[in-house]
N, C-alpha and C positions, 0 to 999 in steps of 0.2 A: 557534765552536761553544760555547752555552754548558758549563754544569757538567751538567745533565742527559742533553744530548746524547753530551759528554765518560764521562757513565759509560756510557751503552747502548753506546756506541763499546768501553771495555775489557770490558763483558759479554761484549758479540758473538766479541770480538777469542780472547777465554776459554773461550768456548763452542766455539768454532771450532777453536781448539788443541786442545782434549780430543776433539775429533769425530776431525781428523786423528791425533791419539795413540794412537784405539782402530782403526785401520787395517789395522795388523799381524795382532792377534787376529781381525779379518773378514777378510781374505784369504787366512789359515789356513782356517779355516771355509770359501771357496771353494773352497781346493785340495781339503780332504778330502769337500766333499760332488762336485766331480766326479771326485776318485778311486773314490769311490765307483758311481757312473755307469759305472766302466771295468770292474767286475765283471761275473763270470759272469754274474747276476740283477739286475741291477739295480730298486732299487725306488720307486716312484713318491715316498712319501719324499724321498729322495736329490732327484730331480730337484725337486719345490715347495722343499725346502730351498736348491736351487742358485738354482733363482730368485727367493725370497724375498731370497737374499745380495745377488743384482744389483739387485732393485728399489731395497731398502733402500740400499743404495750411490748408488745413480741419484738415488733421491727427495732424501736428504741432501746428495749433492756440491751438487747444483744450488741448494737451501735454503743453503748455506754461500758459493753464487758459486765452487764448486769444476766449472765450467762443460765445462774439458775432461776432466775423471774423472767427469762425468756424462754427458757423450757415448759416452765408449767402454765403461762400464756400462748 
C-alpha cells in the first residue's frame, strides 16, 4: 500500500472510531424515543424520531462495514 493509500487507510480507520464512539449517545436517543412510544399518547414525533435513530444507524453501520449492526437496525 503506498503512502496515499496508507493515509485514507488511517482516515477511514478514524472516522470509523468516532462513528462507533458516538454510539452510546444514539442508543440513548433510542431508548428515550421508544420510552416515549410507551406513553399514554404517544406522539407521532416519537415514533419518526425512533425511526430516524434506526435508519441513521442502518445507513452508517453498513457505510462503516459495521454489517451485522446494520442488519439488526
Amino acid at each position: 500500500m503506498g503512502v496515499k493509500g496508507a493515509f485514507t487507510a488511517k482516515k477511514l480507520k478514524n472516522i470509523r472510531e468516532a462513528f462507533v464512539g458516538q454510539q452510546p449517545s444514539k442508543l440513548e436517543m433510542i431508548k428515550e424515543s421508544y420510552a416515549a412510544l410507551g406513553q399514554e399518547n404517544p406522539t407521532k414525533e416519537a415514533l419518526t424520531r425512533l425511526h430516524s435513530c434506526f435508519h441513521t444507524l442502518r445507513g452508517m453501520s453498513a457505510s462503516f462495514g459495521l454489517n451485522t449492526l446494520s442488519a439488526i437496525a
